[in-house]
C-alpha positions as CSV (number, residue, x, y, z in Angstrom):
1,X,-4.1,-3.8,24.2
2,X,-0.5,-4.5,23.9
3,X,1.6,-2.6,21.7
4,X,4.9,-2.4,20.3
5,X,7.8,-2.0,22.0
6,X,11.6,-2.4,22.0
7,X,11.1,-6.0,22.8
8,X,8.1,-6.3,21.1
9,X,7.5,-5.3,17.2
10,X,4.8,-5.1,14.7
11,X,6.2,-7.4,11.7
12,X,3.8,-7.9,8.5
13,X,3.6,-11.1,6.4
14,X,2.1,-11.2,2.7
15,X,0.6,-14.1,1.0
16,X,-0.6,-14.1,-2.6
17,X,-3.4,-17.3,-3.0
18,X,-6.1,-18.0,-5.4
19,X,-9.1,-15.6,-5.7
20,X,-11.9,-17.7,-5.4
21,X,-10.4,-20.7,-3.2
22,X,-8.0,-19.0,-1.1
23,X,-5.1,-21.5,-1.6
24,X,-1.9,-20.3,-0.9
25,X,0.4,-20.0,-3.7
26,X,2.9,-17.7,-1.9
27,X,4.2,-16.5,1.7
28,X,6.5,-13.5,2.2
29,X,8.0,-14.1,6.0
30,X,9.8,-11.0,7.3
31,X,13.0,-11.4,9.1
32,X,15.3,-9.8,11.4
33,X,15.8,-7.0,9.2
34,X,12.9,-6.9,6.2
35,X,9.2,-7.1,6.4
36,X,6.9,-7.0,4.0
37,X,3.2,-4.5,3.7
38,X,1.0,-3.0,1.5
39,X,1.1,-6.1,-1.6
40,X,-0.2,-5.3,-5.3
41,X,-0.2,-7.7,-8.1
42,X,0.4,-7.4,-11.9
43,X,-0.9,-10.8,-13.6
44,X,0.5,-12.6,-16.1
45,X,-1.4,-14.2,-19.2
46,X,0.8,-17.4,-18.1
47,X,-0.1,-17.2,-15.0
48,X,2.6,-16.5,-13.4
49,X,3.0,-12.8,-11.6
50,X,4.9,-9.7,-9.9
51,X,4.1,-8.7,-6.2
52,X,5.2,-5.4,-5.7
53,X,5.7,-4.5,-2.2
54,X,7.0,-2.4,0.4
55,X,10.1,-4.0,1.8
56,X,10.8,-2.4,5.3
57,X,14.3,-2.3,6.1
58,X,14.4,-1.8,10.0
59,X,18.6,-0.7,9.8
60,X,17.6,2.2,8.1
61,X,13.6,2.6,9.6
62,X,12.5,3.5,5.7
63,X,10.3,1.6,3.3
64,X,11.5,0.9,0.3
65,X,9.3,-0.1,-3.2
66,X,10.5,-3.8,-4.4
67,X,8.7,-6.5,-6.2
68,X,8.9,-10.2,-6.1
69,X,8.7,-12.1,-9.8
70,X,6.8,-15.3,-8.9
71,X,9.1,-17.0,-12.4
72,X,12.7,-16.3,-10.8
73,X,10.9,-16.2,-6.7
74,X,13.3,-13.6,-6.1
75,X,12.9,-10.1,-4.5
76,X,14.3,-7.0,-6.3
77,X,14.6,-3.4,-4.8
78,X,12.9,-1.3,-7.9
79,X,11.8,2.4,-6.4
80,X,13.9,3.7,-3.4
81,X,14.7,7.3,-2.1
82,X,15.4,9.1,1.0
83,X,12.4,9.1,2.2
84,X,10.1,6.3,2.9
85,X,7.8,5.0,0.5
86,X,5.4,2.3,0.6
87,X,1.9,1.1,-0.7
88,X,2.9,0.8,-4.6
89,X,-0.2,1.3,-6.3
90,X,-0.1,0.3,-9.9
91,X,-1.8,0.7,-13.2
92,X,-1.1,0.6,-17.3
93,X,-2.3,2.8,-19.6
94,X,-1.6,1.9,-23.3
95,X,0.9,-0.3,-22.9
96,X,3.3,1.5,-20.3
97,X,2.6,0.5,-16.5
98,X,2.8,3.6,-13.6
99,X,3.0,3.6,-10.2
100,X,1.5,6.0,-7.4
101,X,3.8,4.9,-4.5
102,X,2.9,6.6,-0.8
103,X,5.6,9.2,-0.6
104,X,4.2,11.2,2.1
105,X,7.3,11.8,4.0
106,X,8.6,13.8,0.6
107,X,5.3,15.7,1.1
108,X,4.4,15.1,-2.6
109,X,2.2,12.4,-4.2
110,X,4.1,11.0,-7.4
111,X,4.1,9.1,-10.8
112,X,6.4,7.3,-11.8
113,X,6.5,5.3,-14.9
114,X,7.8,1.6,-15.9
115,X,11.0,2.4,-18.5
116,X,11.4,-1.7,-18.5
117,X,8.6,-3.0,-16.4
118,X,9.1,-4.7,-13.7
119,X,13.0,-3.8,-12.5
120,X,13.5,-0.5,-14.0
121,X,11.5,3.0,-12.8
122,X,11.8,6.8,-13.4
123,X,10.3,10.1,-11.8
124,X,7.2,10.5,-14.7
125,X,6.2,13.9,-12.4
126,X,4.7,14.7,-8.9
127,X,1.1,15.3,-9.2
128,X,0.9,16.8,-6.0
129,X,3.0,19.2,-4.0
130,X,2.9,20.3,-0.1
131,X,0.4,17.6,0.9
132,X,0.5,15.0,3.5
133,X,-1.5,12.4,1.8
134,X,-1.0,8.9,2.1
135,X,-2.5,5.2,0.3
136,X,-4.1,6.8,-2.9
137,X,-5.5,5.0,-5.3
138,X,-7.4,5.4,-8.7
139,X,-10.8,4.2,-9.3
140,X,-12.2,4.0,-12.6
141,X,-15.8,4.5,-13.2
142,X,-17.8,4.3,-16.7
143,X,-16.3,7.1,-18.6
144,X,-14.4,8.7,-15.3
145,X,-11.5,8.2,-14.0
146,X,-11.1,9.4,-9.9
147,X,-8.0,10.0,-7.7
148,X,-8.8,9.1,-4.2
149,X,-6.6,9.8,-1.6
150,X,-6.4,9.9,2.3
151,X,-5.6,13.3,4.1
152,X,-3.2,12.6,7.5
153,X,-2.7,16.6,8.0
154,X,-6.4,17.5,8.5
155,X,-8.0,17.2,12.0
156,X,-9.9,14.5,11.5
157,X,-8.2,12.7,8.8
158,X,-10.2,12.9,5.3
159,X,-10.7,11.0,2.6
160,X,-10.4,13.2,-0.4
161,X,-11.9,12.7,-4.0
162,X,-10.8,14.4,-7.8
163,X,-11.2,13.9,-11.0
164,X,-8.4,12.6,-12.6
165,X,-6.9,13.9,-16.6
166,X,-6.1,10.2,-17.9
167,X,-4.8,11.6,-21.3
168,X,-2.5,13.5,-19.3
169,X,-2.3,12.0,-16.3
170,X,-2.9,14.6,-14.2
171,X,-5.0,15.6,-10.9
172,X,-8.0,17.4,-12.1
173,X,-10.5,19.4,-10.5
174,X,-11.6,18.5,-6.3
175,X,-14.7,16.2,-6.5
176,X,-15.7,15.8,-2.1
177,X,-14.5,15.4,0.7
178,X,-15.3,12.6,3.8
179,X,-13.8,13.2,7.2
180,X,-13.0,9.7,9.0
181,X,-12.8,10.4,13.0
182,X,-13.6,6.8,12.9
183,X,-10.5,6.5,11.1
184,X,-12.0,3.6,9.1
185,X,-11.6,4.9,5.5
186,X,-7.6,5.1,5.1
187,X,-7.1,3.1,1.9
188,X,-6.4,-0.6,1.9
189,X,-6.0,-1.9,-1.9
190,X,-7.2,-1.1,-5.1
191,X,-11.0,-0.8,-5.7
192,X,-12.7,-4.2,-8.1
193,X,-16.4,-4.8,-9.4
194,X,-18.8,-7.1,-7.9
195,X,-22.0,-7.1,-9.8
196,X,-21.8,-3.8,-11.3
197,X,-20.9,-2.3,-8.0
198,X,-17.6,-0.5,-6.8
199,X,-15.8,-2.3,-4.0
200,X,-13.7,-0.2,-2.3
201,X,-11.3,-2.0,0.9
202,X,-10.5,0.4,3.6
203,X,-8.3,0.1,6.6
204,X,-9.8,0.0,10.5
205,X,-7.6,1.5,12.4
206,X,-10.3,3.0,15.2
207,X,-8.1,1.3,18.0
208,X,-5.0,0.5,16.4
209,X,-3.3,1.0,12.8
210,X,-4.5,-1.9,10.3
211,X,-6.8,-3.6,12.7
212,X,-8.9,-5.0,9.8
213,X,-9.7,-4.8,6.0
214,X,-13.3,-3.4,5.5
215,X,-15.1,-3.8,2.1
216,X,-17.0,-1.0,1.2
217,X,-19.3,0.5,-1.7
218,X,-18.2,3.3,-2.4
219,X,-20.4,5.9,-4.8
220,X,-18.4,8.4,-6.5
221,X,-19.1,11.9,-7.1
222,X,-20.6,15.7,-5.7
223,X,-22.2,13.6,-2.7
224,X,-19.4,10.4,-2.3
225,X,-21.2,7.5,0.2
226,X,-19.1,5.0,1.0
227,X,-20.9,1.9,3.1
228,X,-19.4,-1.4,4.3
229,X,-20.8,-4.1,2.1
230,X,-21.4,-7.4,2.6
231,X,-19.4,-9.6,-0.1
232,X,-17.7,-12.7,0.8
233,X,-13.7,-13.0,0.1
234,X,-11.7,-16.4,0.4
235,X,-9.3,-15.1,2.4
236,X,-6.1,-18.0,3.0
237,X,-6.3,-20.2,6.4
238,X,-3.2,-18.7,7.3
239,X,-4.7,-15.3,8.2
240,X,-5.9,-16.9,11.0
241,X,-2.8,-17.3,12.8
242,X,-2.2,-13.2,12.8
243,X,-3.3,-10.1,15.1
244,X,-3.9,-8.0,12.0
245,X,-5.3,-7.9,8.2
246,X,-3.8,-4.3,6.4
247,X,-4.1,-4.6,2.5
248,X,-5.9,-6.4,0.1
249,X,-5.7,-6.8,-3.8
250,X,-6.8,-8.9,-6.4
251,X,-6.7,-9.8,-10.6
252,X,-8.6,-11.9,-12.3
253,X,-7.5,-15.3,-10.7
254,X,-5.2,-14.2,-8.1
255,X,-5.7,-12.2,-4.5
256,X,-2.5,-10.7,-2.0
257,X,-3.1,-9.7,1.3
258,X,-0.7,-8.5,3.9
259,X,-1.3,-9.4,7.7
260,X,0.5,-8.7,10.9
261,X,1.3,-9.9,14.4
262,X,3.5,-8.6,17.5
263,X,6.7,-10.4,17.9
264,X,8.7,-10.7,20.7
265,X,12.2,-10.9,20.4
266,X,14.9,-9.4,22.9
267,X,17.3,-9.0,19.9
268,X,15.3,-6.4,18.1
269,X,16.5,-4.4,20.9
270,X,19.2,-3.6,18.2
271,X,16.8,-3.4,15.2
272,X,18.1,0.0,14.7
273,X,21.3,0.5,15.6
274,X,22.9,1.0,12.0
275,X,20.3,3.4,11.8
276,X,21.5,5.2,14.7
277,X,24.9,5.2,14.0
278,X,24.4,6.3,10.5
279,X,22.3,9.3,12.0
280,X,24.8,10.0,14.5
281,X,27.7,9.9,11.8
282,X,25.8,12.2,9.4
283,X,25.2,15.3,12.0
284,X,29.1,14.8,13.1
285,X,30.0,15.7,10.1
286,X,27.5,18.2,9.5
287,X,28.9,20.1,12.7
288,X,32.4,19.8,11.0
């Protein structure tokens, strides 16, 4: 299998299309410098909508949180730190919408909170401390609400299960725990209903990272039994031109998914050169 290297780079694409026919309403092309992973939608009553994203920026080799308003079809840097951050899962509670962004490089898992949703973001709190977890999501059963999260530091990695406080948004008590050494249960888009049962999309990444989406069921609780299912999704015809599928997500009449391919290109060669300089310039001055 051929795999990435300095002439050759992985570089992800996102297109947002209609749920049920899979026509294309939108295509996020990376470039030189940006690409685009890990898609979630917010829907509009008008029909219009946000795709947040992560917005790689290879001069600085960090992911970054942004979103693109489908009204203005512009692209707008919202959530951005030091450390990378990607796969900006989102959800509203009584009016006020909160992210759960992948922060693992931080080495916390945190909330933050809409002060004027989309553009504007604060720090709400860090639900979890000391933990290398990555892609989490909530699922919302009947009366429960779950936080399920994937586990990068464990040997294999795990997919981890709690019960989540929704009064006061917190992580509650440890529900189970599922070891992947298939490493085909790594998070891949918020969970949906079809016909009463919990859909859950997972990554494959056995060979390589975000080979596939997989659609499972997925059966919360003491004994969690997650199985691939066999629903149908109208994926868009342009899928077919790429290597990869990495993230799916879907509202009521729309669907995103990201996809990847390997690109070759001599001048990526200096994809990260400002990054290197800036590194270089930093510890200079910190031997001053």
């Amino acid at each position: 299998m051929t795999r990435s290297n300095k002439f050759i780079k992985q570089r992800y694409d996102v297109c947002v299309f209609e749920r049920l026919t899979g026509k294309e309403l939108l295509i996020l092309k990376s470039n030189f410098r940006y690409w685009f992973a890990d898609p979630f939608l917010f829907e509009k009553k008008d029909g219009s909508f946000y795709c947040f994203v992560e917005l790689m920026d290879n001069h600085v080799k960090r992911g970054q949180i942004a979103v693109y308003d489908s009204l203005t079809k512009k692209t707008s840097v919202v959530v951005s730190d030091r450390v990378h951050m990607s796969f900006p899962f989102i959800f509203e509670k009584e009016g006020t919408v909160y992210m759960i962004p992948e922060t693992s490089a931080a080495k916390e898992l945190r909330l933050y909170e809409a002060s004027s949703f989309p553009f504007e973001w604060k720090l709400a709190k860090v639900l979890l401390r000391d933990r290398m977890v990555v892609d989490s999501v909530l699922i919302f059963r009947d009366s429960a609400v779950f936080l399920v999260l994937y586990d990068i530091a464990s040997k294999p990695y795990c997919l981890e299960v709690y019960q989540f406080n929704w009064d006061r948004l917190e992580v509650g008590d440890f529900v189970d725990r599922v070891e992947d050494p298939e490493k085909i249960f790594r998070p891949a888009g918020g969970a949906f209903e079809v016909n009463g049962a919990t859909i859950f999309p997972t990554q494959k990444g056995t060979k390589s990272y975000g080979e596939d989406v997989i659609f499972n069921q997925i059966s919360l609780g003491k004994k969690t039994t997650i199985r691939a299912s066999n629903i149908k999704v109208a994926y868009p015809s342009i899928a077919t031109k790429y290597d990869h599928k990495h993230t799916y997500n879907e509202t009521k009449h729309l669907a995103v998914l990201d996809f990847s391919k390997l690109v070759f290109s001599p001048i990526q060669v200096i994809d990260g050169l400002p990054c290197t300089i800036r590194r270089k310039f930093q510890k200079e001055r910190s031997d001053d």
